[in-house]
C-alpha positions as CSV (number, residue, x, y, z in Angstrom):
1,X,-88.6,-77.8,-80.2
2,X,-88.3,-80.1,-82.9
3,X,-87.6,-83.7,-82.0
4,X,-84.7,-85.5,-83.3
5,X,-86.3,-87.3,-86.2
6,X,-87.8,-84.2,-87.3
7,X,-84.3,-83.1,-87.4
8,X,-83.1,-85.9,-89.6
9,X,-85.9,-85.7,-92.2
10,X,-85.2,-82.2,-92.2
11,X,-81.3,-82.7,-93.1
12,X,-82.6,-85.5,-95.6
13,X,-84.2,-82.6,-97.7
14,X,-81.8,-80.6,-98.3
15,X,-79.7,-82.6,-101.0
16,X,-82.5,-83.2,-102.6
17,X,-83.4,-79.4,-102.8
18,X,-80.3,-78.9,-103.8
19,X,-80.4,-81.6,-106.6
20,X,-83.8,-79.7,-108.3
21,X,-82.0,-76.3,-108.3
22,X,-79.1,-77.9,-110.4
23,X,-79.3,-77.4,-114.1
24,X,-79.9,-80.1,-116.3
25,X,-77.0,-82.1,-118.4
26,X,-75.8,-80.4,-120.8
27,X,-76.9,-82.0,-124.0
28,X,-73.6,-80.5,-125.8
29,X,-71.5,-82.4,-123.4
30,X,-71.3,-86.6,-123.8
31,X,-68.6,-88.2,-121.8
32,X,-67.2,-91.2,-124.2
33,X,-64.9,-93.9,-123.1
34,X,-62.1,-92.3,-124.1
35,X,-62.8,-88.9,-122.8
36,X,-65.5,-86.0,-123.1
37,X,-66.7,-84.4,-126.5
38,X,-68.7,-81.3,-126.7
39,X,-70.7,-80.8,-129.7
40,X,-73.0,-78.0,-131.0
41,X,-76.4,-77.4,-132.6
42,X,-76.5,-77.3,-135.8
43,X,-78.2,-74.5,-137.7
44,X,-81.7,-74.7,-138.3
45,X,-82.6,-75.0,-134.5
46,X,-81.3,-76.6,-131.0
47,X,-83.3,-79.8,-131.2
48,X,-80.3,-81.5,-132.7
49,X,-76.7,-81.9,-131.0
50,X,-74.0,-82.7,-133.6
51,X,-70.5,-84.0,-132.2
52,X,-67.8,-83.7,-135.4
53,X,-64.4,-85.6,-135.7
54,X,-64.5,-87.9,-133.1
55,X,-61.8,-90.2,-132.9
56,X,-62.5,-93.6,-133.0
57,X,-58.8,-95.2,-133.7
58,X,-55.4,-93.6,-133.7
59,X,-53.4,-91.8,-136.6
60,X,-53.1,-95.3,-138.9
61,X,-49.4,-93.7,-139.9
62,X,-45.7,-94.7,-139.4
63,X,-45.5,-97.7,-137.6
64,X,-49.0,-98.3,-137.8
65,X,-50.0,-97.4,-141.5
66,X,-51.2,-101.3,-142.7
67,X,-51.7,-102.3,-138.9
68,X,-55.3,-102.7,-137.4
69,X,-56.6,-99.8,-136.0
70,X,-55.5,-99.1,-132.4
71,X,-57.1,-97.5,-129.6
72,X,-57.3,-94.3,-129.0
73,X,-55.2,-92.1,-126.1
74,X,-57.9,-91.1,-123.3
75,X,-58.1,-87.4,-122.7
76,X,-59.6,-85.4,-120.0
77,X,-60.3,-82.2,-120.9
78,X,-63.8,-81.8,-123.6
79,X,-62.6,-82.3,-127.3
80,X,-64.2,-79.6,-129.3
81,X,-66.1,-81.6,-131.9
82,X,-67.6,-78.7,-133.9
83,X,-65.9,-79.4,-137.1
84,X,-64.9,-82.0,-139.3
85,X,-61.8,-83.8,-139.4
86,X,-59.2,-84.3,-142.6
87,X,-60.6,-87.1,-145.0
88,X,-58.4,-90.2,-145.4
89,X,-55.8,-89.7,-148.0
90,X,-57.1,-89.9,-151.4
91,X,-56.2,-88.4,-155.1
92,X,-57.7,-85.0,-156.6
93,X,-59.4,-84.2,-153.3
94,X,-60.5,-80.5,-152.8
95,X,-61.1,-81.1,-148.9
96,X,-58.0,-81.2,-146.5
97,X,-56.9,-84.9,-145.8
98,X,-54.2,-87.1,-143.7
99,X,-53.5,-90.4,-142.9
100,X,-54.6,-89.5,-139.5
101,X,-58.4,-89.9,-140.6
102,X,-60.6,-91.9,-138.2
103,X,-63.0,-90.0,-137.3
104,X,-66.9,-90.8,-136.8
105,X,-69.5,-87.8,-136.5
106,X,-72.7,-88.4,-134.5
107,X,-76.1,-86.7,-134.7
108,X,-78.5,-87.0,-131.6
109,X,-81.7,-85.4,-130.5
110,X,-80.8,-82.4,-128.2
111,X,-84.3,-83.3,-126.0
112,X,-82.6,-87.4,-125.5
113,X,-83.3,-89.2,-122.3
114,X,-82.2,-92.0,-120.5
115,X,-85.1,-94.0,-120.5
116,X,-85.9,-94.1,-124.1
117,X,-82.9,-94.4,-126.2
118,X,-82.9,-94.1,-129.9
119,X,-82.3,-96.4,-133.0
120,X,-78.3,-95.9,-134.3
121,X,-78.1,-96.1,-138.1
122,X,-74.2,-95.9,-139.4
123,X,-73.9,-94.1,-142.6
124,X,-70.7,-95.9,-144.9
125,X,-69.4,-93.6,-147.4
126,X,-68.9,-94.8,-150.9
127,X,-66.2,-93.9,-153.5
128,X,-64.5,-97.3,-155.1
129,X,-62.7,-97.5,-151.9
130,X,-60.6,-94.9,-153.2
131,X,-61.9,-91.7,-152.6
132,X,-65.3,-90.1,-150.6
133,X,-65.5,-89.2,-146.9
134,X,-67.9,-88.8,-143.7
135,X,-69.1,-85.8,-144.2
136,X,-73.2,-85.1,-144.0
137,X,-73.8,-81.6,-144.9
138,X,-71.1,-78.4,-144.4
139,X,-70.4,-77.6,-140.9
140,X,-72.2,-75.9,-139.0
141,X,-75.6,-77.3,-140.7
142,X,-74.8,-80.9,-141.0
143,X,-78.0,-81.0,-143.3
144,X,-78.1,-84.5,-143.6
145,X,-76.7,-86.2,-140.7
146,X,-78.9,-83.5,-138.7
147,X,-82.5,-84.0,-141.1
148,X,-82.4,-87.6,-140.6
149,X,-81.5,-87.4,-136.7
150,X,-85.0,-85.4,-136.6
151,X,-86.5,-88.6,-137.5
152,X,-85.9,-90.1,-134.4
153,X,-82.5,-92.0,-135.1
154,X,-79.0,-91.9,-133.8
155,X,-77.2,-91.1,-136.9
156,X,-73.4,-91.6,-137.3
157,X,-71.1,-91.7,-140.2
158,X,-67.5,-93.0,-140.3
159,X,-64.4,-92.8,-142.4
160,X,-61.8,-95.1,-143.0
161,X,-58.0,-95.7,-145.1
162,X,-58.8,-96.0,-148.8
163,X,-56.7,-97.2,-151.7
164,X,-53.7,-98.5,-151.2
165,X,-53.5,-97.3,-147.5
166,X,-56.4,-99.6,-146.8
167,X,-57.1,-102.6,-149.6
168,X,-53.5,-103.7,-150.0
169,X,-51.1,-106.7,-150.0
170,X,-47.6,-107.7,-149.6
171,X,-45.4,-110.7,-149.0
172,X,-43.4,-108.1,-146.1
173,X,-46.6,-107.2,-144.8
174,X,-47.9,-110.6,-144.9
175,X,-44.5,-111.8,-142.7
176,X,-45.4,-109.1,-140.4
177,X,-49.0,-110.4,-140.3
178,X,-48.3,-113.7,-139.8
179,X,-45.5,-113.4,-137.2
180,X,-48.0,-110.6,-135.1
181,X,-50.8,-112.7,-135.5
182,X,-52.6,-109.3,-137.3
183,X,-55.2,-109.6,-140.3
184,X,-53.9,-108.4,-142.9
185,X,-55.1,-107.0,-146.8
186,X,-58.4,-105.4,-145.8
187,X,-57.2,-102.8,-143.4
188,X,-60.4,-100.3,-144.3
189,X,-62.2,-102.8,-143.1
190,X,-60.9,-102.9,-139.8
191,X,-61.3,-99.7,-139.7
192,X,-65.6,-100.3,-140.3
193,X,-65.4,-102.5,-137.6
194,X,-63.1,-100.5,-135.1
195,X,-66.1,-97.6,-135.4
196,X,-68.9,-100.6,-134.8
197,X,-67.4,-101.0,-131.7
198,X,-67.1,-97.7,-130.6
199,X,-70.9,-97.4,-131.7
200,X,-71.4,-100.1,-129.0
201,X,-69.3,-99.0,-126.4
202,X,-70.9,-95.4,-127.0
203,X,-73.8,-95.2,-128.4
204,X,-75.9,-94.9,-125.0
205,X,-74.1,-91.7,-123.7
206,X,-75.6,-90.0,-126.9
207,X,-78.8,-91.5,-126.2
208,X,-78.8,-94.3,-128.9
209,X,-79.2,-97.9,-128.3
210,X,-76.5,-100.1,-128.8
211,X,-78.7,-103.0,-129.2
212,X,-80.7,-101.6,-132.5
213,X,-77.4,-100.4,-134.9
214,X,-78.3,-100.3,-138.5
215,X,-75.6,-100.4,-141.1
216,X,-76.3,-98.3,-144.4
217,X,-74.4,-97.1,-147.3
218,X,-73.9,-96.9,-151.2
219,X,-71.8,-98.6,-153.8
220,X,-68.2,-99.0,-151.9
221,X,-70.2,-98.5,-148.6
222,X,-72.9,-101.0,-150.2
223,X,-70.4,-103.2,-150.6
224,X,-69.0,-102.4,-147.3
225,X,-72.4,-103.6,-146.0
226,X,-72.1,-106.8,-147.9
227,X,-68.5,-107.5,-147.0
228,X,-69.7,-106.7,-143.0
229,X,-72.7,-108.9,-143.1
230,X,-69.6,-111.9,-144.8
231,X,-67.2,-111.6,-141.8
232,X,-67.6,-112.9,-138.5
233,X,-64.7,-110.3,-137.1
234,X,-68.4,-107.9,-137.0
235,X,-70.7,-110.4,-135.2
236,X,-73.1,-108.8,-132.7
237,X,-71.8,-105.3,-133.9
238,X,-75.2,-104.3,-135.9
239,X,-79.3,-105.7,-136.2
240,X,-79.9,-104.7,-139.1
241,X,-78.0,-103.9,-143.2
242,X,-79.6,-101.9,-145.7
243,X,-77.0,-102.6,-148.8
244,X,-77.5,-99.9,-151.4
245,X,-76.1,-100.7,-154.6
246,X,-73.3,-103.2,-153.0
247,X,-71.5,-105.3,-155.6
248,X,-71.2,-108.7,-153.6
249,X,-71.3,-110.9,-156.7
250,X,-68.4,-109.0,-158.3
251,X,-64.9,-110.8,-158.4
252,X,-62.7,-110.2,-155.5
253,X,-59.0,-110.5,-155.5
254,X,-57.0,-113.2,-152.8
255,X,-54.4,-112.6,-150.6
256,X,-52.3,-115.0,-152.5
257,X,-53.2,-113.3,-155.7
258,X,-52.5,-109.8,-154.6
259,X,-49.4,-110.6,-152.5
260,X,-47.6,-111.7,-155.6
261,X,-49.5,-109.4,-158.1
262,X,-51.0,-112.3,-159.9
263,X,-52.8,-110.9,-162.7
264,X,-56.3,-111.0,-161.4
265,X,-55.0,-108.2,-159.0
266,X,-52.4,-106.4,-160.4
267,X,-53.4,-103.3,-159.7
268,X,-54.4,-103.8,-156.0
269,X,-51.2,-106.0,-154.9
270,X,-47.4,-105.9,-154.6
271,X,-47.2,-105.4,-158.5
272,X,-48.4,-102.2,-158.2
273,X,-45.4,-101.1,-155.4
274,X,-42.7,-102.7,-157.7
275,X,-43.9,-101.0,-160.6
276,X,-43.8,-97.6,-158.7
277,X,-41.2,-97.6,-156.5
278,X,-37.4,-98.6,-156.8
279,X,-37.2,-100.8,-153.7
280,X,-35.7,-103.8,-154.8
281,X,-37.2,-107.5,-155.3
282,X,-38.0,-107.8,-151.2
283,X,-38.7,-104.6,-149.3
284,X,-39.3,-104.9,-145.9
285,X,-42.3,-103.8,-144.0
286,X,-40.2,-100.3,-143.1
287,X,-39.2,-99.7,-146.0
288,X,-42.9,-99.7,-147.4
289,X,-43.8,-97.8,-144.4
290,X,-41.6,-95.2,-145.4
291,X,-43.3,-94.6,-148.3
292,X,-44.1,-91.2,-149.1
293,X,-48.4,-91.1,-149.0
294,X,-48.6,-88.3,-151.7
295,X,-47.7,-91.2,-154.2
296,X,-49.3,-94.3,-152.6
297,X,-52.8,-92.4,-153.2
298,X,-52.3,-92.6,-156.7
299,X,-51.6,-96.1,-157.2
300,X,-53.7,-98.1,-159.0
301,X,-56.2,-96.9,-162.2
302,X,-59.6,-98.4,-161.1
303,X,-61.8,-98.8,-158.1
304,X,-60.6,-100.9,-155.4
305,X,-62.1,-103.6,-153.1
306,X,-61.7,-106.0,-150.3
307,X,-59.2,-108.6,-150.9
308,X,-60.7,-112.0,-149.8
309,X,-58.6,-114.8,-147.8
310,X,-58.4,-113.1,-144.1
311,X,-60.7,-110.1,-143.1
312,X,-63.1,-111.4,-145.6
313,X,-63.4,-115.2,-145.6
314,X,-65.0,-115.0,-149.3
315,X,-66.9,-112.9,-151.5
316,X,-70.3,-111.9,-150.2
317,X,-72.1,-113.9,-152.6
318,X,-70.3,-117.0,-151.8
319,X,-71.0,-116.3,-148.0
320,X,-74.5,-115.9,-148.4
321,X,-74.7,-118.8,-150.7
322,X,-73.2,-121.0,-147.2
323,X,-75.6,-119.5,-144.8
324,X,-72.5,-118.1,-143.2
325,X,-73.8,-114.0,-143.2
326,X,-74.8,-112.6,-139.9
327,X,-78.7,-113.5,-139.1
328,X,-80.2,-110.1,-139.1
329,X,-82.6,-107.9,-141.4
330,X,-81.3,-107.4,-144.8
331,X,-82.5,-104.5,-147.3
332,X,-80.2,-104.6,-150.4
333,X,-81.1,-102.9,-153.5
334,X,-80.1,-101.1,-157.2
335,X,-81.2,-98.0,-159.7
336,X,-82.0,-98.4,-162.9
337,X,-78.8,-97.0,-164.8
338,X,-76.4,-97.9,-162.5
339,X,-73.9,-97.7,-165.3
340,X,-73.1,-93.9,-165.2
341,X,-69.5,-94.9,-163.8
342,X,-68.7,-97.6,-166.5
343,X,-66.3,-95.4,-168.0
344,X,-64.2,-95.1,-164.5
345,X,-62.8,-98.4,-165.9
346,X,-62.1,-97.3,-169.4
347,X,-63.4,-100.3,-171.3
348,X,-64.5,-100.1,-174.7
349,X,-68.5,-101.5,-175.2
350,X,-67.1,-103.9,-177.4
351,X,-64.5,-105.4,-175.5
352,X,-67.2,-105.6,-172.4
353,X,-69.8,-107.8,-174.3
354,X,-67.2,-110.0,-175.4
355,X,-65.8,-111.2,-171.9
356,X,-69.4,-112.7,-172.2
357,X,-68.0,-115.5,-174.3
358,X,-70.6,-117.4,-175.6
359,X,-73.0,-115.8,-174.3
360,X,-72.0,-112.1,-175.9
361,X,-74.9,-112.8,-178.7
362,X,-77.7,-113.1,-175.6
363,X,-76.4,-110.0,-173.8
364,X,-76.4,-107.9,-176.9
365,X,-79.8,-109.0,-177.6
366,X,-81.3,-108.2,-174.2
367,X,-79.9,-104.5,-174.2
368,X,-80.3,-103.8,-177.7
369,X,-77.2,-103.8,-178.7
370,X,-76.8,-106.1,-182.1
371,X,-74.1,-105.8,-184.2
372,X,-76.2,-102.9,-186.4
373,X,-76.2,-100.1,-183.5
374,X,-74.8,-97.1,-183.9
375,X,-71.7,-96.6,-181.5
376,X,-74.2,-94.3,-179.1
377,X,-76.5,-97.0,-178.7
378,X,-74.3,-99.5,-177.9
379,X,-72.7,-97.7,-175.5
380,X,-75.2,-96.6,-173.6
381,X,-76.1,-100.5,-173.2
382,X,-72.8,-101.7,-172.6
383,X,-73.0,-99.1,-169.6
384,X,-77.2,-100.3,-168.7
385,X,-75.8,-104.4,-168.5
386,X,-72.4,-103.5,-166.8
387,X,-74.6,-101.6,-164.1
388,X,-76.9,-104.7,-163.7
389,X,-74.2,-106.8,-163.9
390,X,-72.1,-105.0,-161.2
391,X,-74.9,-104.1,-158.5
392,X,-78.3,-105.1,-159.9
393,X,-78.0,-109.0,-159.9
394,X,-76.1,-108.9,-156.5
395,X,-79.1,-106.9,-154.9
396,X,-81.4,-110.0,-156.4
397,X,-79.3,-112.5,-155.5
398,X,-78.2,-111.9,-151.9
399,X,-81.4,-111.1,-151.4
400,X,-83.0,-114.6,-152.5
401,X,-79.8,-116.1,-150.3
402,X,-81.4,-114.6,-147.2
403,X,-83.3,-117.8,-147.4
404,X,-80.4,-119.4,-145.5
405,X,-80.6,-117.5,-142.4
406,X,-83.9,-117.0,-140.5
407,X,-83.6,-113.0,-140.9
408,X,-86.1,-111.6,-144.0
409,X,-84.7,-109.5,-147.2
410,X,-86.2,-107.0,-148.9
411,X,-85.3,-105.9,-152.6
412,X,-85.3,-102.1,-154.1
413,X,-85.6,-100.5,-157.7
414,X,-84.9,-97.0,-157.7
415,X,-86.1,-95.6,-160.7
416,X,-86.8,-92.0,-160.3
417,X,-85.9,-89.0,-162.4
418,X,-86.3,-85.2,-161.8
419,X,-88.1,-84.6,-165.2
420,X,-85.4,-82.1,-165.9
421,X,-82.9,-84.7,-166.6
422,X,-85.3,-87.3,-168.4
423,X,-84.4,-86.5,-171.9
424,X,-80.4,-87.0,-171.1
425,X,-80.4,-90.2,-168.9
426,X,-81.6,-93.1,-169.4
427,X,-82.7,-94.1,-166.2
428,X,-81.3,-93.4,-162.4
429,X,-78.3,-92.6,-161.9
430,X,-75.6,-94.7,-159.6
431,X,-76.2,-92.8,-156.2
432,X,-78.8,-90.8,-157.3
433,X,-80.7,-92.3,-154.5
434,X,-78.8,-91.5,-151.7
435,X,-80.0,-87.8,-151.6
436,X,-83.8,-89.1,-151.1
437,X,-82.8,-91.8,-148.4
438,X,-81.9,-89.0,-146.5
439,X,-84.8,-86.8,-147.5
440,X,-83.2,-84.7,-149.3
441,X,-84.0,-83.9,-153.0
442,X,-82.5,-80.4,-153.3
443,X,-82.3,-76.5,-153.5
444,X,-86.0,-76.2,-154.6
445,X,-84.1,-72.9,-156.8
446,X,-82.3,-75.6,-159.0
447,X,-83.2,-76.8,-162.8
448,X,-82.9,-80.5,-161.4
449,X,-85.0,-79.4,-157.9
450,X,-87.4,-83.0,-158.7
451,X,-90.5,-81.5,-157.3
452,X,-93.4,-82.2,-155.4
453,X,-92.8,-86.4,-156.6
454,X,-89.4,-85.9,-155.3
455,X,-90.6,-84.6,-152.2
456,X,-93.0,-87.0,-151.7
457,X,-90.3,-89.6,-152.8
458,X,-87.9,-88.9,-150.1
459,X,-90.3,-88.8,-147.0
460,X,-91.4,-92.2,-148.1
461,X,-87.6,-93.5,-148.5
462,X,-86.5,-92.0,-145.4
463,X,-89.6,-93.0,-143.7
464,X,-88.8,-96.7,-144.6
465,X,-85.2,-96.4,-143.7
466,X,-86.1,-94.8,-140.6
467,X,-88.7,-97.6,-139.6
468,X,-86.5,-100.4,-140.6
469,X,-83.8,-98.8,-137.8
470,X,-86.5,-98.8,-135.6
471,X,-88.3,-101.8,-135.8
472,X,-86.3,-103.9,-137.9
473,X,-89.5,-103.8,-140.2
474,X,-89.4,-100.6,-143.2
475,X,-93.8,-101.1,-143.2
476,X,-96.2,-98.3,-141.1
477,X,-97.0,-95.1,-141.1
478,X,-99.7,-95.8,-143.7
479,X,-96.8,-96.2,-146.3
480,X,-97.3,-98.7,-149.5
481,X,-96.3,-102.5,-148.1
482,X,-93.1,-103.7,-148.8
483,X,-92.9,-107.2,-149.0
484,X,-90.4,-109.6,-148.1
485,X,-88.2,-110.9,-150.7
486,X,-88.6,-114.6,-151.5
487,X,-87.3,-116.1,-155.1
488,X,-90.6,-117.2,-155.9
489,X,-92.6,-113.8,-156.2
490,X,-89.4,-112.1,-156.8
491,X,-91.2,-108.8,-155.3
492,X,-89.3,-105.6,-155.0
493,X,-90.5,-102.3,-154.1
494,X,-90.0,-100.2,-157.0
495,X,-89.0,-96.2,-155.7
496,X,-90.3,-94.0,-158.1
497,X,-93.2,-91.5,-158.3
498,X,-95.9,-90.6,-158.1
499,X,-95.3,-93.7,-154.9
500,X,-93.6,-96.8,-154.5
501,X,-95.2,-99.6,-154.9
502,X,-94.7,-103.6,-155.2
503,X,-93.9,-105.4,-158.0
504,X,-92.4,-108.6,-159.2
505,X,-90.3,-109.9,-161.9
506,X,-87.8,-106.6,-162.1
507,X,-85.4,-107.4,-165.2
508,X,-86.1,-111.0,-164.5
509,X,-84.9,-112.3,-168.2
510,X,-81.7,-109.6,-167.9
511,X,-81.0,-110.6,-164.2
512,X,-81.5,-114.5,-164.9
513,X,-78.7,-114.5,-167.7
514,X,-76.2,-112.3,-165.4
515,X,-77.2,-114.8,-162.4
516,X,-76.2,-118.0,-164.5
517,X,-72.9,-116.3,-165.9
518,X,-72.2,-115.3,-162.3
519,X,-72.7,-119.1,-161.0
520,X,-70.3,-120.1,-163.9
521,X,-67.7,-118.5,-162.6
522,X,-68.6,-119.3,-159.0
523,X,-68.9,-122.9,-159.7
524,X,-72.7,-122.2,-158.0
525,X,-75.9,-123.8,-158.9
């Protein structure tokens, strides 16, 4: 007869019998703050779970089109994230697209536990601020969100309003700001931040840890970088920024400038809605509201940026100069022809070297473009200095500000070309770096497919990337050192093949002249 402790312990072993015979959690299957989201596996095996189109804001339209982004409605049942959401509204896209756009996607190891959560690295699309979108490979095999996740990183990429929907000001909307007690001009922005936070709020239940968030992205998203490391509304949101061709000593327009359409920012401001639309000398807030978004999208002729004044206190530069950017690891960097997009803003070579002023004669001579070049030639430098001039010199001298904060900088020089395009381009394209970050040269079928060096080129970049999500620190794995960036050595780590290596001194005289003519303007030292 069994006593009545034996009885008890026996009764005590049951649940837990009962607790090994149940299945284990469903890695498809994340329950977020807001509500569940199943995901899938993307193709090319099950170690990865993909969750597409999660919201992390509502619909920005009607009443809320130019308000910060608001939370989402909780649901209950799972939300089928196996496909991408619309991109935010933008001109000549091919891909559906709404205002109702914020949407993250997240990539996570299938095999993720709770005891060792992963690095969260948060992709920023780039695109002027006008165009671009979220997406990391064609659903369902998410190549590149899913090829870095394999890496052993948390990967998630985010969209947010563009154009006029998100960089714009107004003296109605300014009223409305004012009177709410909103921020108000750099509504994209808000939009960055609004997916930061869900990152934090939810990065554990995909396995990630919220206290190691890496920020990355190119050109706009570069600059997105810089303009998140420049406002405190993003404070304790990531560690860690790798700024990839960000343009934080270009000029950025003011609120007071762009509500009135001064002529620094005519064609981001109120100027732009007069010229457009019949709506008298003061439309209110609704009547911009009501708007119709197939026409907003094609305001404006050239990129677009963050208006300073509110979101932004100041330009990057200017932030970094103060020691006011956020105190973590920096990685900032530019290719070595940026200037494949100088004719998005339809400026003639000649007019460019001339806003030079006195200094027009220097410039020419340091890009070889005296008054004897043929019109080729002198185009193709025009381009080379406006690509320096727009991302090149920022990466160098953010970088050297770093020395106000106690976090370290590192500098990049991408300067690889697949051999197939070496007789037509000058150097590396703008972007061309992104598809090795992600470790992805390219259909090894195509006449561009960079070969073995490109291979070898992107498992070193995504290997640093990786690290630096890791450990704060891009060095290990028996990769070349990378050095931290101090104005004295003025080391970078120059990507290109057969292996990156260190080097010092990249376009020093070039960079030195576009530094000064930047701290003109500036009023800097």
């Amino acid at each position: 007869m069994k006593t009545p402790y034996r009885l008890a312990a026996a009764a005590a072993l049951v649940p837990l019998l009962l607790a090994c015979a149940v299945d284990p959690p469903d890695p498809f299957l994340v329950q977020t703050d807001a509500g569940p989201v199943r995901g899938f596996a993307p193709e090319g095996g099950d170690d990865i779970a993909a969750f597409l189109g999660i919201p992390f804001a509502q619909a920005p339209e009607g009443d809320l089109r130019w308000r910060p982004p608001q939370a989402v409605e909780p649901w209950t049942e799972p939300l089928q994230a196996n496909e991408y959401r619309p991109i935010c509204a933008q001109s000549r896209a091919q891909l559906p697209q709404s205002e109702d756009c914020l949407y993250l996607n997240v990539w996570t190891s299938a095999q993720r536990s709770d005891t060792d959560a992963m690095p969260v690295m948060v992709w920023i699309h780039g695109g002027g601020f006008r165009a671009g979108n979220g997406r990391l490979g064609e659903a369902p095999a998410t190549g590149r969100g899913a090829g870095l996740a394999r890496r052993g990183v948390m990967v998630v990429s985010l969209q947010y309003r563009l154009g006029a929907l998100g960089f714009f000001a107004h003296p109605a909307l300014a009223a409305e700001a004012v009177a709410s007690g909103e921020p108000e001009g750099s509504h994209g922005v808000l939009d960055m931040i609004a997916a930061l936070d869900w990152v934090r709020r939810n990065a554990a239940a995909f396995g990630g840890d919220p206290d190691r968030v890496t920020i990355f992205g190119v050109s706009a998203g570069g600059m997105a970088v810089n303009t998140l490391m420049s406002t405190p509304a993003s404070a304790g949101l990531f560690h860690g920024a790798i700024a990839q061709s960000g343009y934080g000593t270009w000029r950025l327009p003011h609120l007071s400038e762009a509500r009135w359409g001064l002529p620094s920012a005519r064609d981001q401001g109120a100027v732009l809605i007069a010229d457009a639309f019949d709506l008298g000398d003061e439309p209110s807030a609704a009547d911009l509201r009501a708007l119709p978004v197939e026409k907003l999208i094609d305001l404006g002729t050239g990129f677009w940026v963050p208006i300073t004044g509110a979101v932004l206190p100041d330009e990057p530069g200017i932030v970094f100069a103060r020691g006011e950017q956020h105190d973590v690891p920096y990685i900032t960097g530019g290719n070595s022809f940026e200037g494949t997009i100088f004719r998005t803003f339809q400026v003639a070579a000649d007019d460019y070297f001339a806003t030079f002023g006195e200094r027009e004669g220097q410039v020419r001579a340091l890009y070889g473009a005296d008054r004897e070049t043929d019109a080729d030639a002198e185009g193709v430098a025009a381009a080379t200095l406006f690509g320096d001039q727009r991302y090149v010199v920022s990466a160098r001298y953010l970088a050297e500000q770093m020395k106000n904060v106690s976090s370290p900088a590192r500098a990049y020089y991408f300067r690889f070309v697949p051999e197939a395009r070496r007789e037509t381009l000058p150097g590396a394209p703008h972007g061309s770096e992104v598809s090795y970050v992600f470790d992805d040269p390219g259909d090894p079928d195509s006449e561009l497919y960079p070969g073995p060096d490109g291979e070898a080129l992107g498992d070193a970049m995504a290997g640093y990337w990786t690290r630096f999500a890791q450990t704060a620190d891009p060095n290990g794995d028996g990769a070349p050192e990378w050095p931290e960036y101090d104005a004295e050595s003025d080391t970078w780590m120059l990507l290109d093949a057969p292996a990156p290596k260190a080097t010092s001194g990249v376009l020093k005289d070039k960079l030195d002249l576009l530094e000064a003519a930047y701290l003109e303007r500036v009023g800097g030292e």
